[in-house]
matplotlib code that plots the C-alpha trace (Angstrom):
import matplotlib.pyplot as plt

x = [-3.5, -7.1, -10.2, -12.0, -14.6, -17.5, -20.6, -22.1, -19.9, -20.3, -19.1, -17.8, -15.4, -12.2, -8.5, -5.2, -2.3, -0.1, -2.1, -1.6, -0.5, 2.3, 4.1, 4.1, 5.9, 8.1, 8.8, 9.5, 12.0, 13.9, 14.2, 14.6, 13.2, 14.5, 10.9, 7.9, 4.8, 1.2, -1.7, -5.2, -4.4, -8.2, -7.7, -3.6, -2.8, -0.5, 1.2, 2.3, 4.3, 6.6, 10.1, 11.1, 9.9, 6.6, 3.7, 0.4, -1.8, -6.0, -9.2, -10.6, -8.6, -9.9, -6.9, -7.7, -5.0, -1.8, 1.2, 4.7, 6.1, 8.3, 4.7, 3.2, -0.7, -2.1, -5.8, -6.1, -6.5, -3.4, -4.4, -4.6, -1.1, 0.9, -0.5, 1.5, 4.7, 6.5, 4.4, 4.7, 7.2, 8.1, 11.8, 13.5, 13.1, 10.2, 11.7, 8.7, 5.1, 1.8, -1.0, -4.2, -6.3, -9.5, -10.5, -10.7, -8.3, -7.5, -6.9, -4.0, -2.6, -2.3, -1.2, 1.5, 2.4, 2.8, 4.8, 6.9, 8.1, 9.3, 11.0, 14.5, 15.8, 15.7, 12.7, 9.9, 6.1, 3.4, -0.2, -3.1, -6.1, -5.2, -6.9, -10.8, -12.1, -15.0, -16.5, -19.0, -15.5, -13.6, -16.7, -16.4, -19.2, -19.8, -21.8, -20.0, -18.6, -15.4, -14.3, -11.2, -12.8, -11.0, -7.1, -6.4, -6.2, -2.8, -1.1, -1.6, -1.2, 2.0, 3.2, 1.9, 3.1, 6.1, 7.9, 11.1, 9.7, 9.8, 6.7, 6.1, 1.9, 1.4, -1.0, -1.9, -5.0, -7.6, -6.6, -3.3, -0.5, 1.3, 5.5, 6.9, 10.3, 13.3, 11.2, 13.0, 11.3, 12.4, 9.9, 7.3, 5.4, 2.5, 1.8, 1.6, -0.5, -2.7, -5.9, -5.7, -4.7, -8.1, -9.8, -9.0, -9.6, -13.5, -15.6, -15.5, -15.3, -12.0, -11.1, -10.5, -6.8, -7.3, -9.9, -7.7, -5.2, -2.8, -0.3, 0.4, 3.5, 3.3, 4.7, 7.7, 10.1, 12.7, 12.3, 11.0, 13.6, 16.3, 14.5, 14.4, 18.2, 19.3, 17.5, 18.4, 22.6, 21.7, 20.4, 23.6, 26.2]
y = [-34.5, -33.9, -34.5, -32.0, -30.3, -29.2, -27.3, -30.4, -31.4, -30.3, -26.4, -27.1, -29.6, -28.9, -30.2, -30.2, -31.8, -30.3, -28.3, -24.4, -24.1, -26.8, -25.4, -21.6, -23.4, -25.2, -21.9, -20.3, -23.3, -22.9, -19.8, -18.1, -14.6, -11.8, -9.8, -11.8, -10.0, -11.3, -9.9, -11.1, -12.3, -13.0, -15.6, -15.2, -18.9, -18.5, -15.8, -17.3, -19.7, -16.8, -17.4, -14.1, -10.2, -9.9, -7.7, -8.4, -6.0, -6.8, -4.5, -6.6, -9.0, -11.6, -12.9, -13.9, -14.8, -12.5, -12.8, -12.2, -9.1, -9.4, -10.0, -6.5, -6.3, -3.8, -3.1, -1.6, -2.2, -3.1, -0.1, 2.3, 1.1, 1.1, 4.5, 5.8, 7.4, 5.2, 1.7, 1.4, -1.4, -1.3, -0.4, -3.3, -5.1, -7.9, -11.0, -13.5, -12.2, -14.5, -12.6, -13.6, -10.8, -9.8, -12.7, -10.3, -9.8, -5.8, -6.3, -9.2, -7.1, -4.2, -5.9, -7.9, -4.1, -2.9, -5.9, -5.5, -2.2, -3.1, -5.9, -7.2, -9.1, -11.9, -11.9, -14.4, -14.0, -16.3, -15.7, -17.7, -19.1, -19.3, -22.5, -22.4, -26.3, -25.5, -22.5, -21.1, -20.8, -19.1, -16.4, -12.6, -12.9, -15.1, -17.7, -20.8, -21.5, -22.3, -19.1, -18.0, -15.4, -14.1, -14.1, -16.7, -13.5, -13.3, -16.0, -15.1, -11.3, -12.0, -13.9, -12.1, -8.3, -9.5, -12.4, -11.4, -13.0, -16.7, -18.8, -21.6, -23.1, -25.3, -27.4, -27.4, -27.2, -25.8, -23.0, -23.5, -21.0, -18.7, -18.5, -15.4, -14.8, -12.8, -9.7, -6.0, -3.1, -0.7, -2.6, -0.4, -1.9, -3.0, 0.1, 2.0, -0.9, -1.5, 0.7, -1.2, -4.7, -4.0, -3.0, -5.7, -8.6, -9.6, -11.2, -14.8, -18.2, -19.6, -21.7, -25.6, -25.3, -23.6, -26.2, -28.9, -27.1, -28.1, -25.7, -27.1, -28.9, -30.9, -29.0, -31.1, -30.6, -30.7, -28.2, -25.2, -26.4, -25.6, -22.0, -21.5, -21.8, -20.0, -17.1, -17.1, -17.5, -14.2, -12.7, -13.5, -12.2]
z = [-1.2, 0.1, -1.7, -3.2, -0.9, -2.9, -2.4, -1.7, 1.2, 5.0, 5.0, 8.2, 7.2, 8.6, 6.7, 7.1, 8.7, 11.4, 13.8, 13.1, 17.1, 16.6, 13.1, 15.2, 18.4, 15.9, 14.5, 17.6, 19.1, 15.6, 14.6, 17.7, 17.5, 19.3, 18.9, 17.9, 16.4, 16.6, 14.6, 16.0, 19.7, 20.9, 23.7, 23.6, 23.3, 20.1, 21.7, 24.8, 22.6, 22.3, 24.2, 23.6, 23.7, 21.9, 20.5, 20.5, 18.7, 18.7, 18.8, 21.7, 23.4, 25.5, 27.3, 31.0, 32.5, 32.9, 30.5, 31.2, 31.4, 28.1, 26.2, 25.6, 23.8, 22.1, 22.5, 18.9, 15.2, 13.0, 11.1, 14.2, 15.8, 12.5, 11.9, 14.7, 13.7, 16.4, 17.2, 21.0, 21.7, 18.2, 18.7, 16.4, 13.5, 13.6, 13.1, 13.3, 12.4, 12.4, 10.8, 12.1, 11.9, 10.0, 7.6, 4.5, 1.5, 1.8, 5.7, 5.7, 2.6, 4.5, 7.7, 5.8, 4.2, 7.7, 8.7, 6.2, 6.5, 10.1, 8.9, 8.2, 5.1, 8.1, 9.0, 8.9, 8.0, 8.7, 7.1, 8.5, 7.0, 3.2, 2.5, 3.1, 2.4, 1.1, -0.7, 1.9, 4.2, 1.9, 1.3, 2.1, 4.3, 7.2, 6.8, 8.2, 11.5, 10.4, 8.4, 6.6, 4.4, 1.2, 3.0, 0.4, -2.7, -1.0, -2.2, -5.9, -4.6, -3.9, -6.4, -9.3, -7.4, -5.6, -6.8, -5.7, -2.3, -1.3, -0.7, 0.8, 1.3, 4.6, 4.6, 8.3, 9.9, 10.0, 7.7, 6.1, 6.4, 4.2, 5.2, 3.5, 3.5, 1.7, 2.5, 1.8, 3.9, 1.5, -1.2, -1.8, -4.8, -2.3, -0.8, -4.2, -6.1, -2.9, -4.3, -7.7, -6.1, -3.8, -6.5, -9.1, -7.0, -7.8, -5.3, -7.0, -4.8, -4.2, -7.1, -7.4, -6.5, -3.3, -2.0, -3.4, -1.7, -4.4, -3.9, -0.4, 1.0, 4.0, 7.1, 7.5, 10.3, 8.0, 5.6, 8.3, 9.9, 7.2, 6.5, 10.3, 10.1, 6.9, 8.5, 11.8, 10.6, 8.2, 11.2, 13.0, 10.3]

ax = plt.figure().add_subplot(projection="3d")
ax.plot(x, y, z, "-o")
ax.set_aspect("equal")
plt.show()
């Protein structure tokens, strides 16, 4: 388990163990998705590492080079295209989601409450940096290169509001990842609580056992692996 980062320690200090980039491309090899769906695209490089049709959705992409023609982006907030009464390209049930957007609590909620009601009970989310390794990264304001902002309220969000779901903490790097699964769009405990969740969550440092990341598993190849399959056989049934 990593050492304790704290305020004493280099803010930019950077842990983890698989690289974010590799534990997505596993994800994709394994679990196959018909319709990937990407929250925070910037430069595009986790997206091209879908194999299938995909989504994109970002205020202000900066992808240079073009993308294949099954890869469609957005040029929009999360907020803004999930308002729409039918997302464009949004025609099926997401299978695989990364959310990667805004590094604040109330916007991963609400994109993972959007995500949600598109999904399937076979569906796969992925919520990126949960696991700041030092205080100053896990602030609600930017003061550190390496920033994951609040996102790691999720975890305990989650649990304590939904615990019907299954979690599972990576410890990858830089950020650590959230895999969320046995989700049920019909769920709507989120949406109705999201005021009060927002509300109740006080703008305190992340505690001991996020920088300690003590929750986290190792991102074995094995046990993604088996989720990755127990999924993708419900999605074939």
């Amino acid at each position: 388990m990593p050492a304790f980062a704290d305020a004493s320690d280099d803010p930019e200090i950077l842990r983890g163990g698989r690289d974010y980039r590799e534990v997505l491309a596993f994800v994709h090899e394994h679990l196959d998705p018909p319709l990937y769906l990407e929250i925070g695209v910037r430069l595009g490089g986790s997206l091209r590492l879908a194999r299938r049709r995909a989504i994109g959705i970002d205020p202000a992409p900066e992808i240079a080079d073009p993308l294949p023609a099954r890869i469609q982006v957005h040029a929009a907030t999360s907020d803004a295209y999930f308002a729409a009464a039918s997302p464009p390209g949004l025609d099926a049930p997401v299978d695989l989601a990364f959310i990667d957007g805004m590094h604040l609590f109330e916007y991963a909620l609400r994109d993972f409450i959007h995500v949600e009601r598109h999904a399937a009970p076979w569906s796969l989310v992925l919520v990126d940096d949960i696991l700041p390794a030092h205080p100053r990264q896990g602030a609600r304001e930017r003061t550190t290169r390496a920033w994951m902002g609040d996102v790691w309220r999720i975890v305990d969000c989650l649990r304590t509001h939904r615990p019907d779901l299954e979690l599972l903490v990576l410890d990858t790097c830089p950020g650590g990842m959230l895999v969320v699964s046995g989700l049920d769009p019909a769920n709507t405990v989120l949406s109705e609580r999201h005021d009060e969740i927002v509300a109740a969550a006080a703008d305190a440092p992340p505690p001991r056992s996020v920088l300690e990341r003590a929750d986290a598993v190792e991102a074995t190849d094995e046990r993604l692996a088996a989720l990755c399959a127990r999924l993708r056989a419900q999605r074939a049934a």
